[in-house]
C-alpha positions as a printed Julia matrix, in Angstrom:
172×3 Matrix{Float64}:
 -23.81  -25.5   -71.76
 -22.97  -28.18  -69.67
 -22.38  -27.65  -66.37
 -19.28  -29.76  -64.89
 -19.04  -28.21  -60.93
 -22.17  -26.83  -58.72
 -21.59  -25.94  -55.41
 -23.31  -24.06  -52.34
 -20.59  -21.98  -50.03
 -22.3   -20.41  -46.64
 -20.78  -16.85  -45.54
 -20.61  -18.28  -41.86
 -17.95  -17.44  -39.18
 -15.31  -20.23  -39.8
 -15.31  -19.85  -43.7
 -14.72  -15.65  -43.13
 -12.03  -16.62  -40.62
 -10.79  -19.13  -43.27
 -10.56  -17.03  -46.0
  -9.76  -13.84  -44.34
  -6.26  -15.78  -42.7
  -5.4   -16.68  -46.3
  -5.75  -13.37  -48.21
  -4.67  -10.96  -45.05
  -1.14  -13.31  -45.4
   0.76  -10.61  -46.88
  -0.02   -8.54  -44.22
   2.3   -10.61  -42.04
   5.0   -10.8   -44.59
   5.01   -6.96  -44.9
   5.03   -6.8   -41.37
   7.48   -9.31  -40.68
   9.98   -7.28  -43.48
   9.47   -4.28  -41.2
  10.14   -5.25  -37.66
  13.64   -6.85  -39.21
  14.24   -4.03  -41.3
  13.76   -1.59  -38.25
  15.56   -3.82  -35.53
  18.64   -3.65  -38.25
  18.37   -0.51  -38.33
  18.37    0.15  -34.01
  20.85   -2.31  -34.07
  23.2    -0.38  -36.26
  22.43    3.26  -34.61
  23.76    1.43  -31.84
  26.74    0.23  -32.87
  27.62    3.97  -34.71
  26.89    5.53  -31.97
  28.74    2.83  -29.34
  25.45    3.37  -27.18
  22.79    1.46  -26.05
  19.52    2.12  -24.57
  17.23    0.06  -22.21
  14.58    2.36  -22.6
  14.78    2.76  -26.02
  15.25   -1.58  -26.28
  12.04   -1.61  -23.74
   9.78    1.0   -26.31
  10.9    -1.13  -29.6
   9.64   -4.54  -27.85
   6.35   -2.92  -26.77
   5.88   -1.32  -30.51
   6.4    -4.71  -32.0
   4.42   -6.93  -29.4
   1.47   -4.8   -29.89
   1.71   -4.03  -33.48
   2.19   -7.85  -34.14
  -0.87   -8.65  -32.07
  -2.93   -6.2   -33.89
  -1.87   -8.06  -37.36
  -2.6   -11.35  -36.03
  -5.89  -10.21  -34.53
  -6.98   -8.77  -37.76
  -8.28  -11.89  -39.59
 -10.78  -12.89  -36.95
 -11.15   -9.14  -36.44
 -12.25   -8.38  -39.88
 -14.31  -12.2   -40.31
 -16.12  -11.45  -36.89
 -17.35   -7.63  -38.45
 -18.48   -9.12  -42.21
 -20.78  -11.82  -40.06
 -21.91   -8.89  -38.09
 -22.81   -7.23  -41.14
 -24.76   -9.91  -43.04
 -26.5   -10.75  -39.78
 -27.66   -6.74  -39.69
 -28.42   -7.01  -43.68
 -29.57  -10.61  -44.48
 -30.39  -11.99  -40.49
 -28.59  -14.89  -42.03
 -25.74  -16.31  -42.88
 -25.64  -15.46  -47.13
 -25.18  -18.42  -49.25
 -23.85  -18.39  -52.62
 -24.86  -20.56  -55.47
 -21.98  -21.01  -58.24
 -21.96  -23.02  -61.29
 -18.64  -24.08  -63.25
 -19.15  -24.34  -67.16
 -16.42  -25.25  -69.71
 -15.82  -21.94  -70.46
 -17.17  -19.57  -67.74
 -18.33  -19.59  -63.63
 -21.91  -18.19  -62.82
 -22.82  -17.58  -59.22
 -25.73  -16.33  -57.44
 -25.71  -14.75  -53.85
 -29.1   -15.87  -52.73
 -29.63  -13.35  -50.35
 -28.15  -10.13  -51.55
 -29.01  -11.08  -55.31
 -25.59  -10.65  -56.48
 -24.67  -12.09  -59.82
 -21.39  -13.22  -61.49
 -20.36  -14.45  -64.88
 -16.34  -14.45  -65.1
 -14.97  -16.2   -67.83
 -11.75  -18.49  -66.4
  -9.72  -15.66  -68.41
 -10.28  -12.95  -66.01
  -9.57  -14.86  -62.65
  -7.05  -13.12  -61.01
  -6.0   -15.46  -58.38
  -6.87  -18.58  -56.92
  -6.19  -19.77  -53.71
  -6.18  -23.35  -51.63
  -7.12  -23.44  -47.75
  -7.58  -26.7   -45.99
 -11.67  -26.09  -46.36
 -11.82  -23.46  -49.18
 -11.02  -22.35  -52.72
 -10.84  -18.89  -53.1
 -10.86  -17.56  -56.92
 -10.21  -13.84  -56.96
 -12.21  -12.28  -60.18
 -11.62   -8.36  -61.39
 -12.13   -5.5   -58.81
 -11.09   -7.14  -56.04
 -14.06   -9.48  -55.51
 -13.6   -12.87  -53.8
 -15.66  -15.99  -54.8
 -15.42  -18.39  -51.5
 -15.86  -22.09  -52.53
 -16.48  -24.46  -49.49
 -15.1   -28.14  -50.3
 -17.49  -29.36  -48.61
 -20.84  -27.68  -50.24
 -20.49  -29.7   -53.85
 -23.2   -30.23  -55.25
 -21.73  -31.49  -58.58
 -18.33  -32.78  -58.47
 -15.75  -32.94  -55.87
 -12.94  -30.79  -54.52
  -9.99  -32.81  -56.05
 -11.5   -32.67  -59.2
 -11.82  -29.39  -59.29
  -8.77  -28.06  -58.05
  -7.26  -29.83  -61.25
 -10.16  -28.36  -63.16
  -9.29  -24.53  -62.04
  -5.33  -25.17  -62.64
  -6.4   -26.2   -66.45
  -9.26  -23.13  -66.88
  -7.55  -20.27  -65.4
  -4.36  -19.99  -67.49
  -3.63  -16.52  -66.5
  -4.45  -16.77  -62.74
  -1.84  -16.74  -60.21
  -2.16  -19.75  -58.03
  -0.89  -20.0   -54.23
């Protein structure tokens, strides 16, 4: 088997951040959905009822301003407490060592001892960033893929590469 991509991707703080920003997006869509669907909805018990409330108007803001923090703290939030943890397991950042073949990805965490082999079949999802690729593979697992750790290859080439191995992977 020849191997056409090899590339090292550190675990550390700005990658976590990176990646957790991109796959916690729907989060803000869902939440974004409910704070119009439920200011319709205050805005029409209003107008049925020919009333209007300060202190009701006053409790809604707060809700969303502190809900909406919350959702946009939760990225860094979660990145900052998955560091935390592989400092407390590993007392390092964990690297991961994966290797692109025609037909199939290997990958190594070199800490935790971890192993993949996905055929391009079963990849769920993959996803761009400015610094990552993220390739979601069955239950929910992540493989993070710095641009810059390449080994073999480069990142252009490879984002062409995934688009024409992963057939039934959703890209965005």
């Amino acid at each position: 088997m020849n191997c056409k991509f090899e590339n090292i991707s550190v675990q550390n703080k700005e990658n976590l951040k990176e990646m957790y920003r991109r796959t916690l997006r729907k989060s803000f869509v869902v939440y974004g959905a409910a704070v119009a669907v439920l200011f319709v909805l205050f805005l029409a018990g209003n107008l049925i009822t020919r009333s209007f409330s300060l202190i009701y108007t006053l409790m809604y803001v707060v809700i969303v301003l502190f809900v909406g923090s919350w959702v946009i703290r939760m990225p860094k939030k979660t990145a900052n407490t998955t560091y935390a943890n592989n400092q407390e397991l590993f007392h390092c950042e964990p690297q991961t060592h994966t290797f692109f073949y025609e037909d199939e990805m290997r990958g190594r965490n070199l800490q935790s001892g971890v192993e993949i082999q996905v055929p391009y079949g079963q990849v769920v999802m993959v996803m761009e960033t400015q610094n990552l690729f993220l390739i979601r593979i069955p239950e929910k697992r992540m493989v993070l893929v710095d641009k810059r750790g390449f080994q073999r290859g480069d990142s252009g080439e490879f984002a062409a590469f995934l688009k024409e191995k992963c057939t039934s992977a959703k890209f965005g």
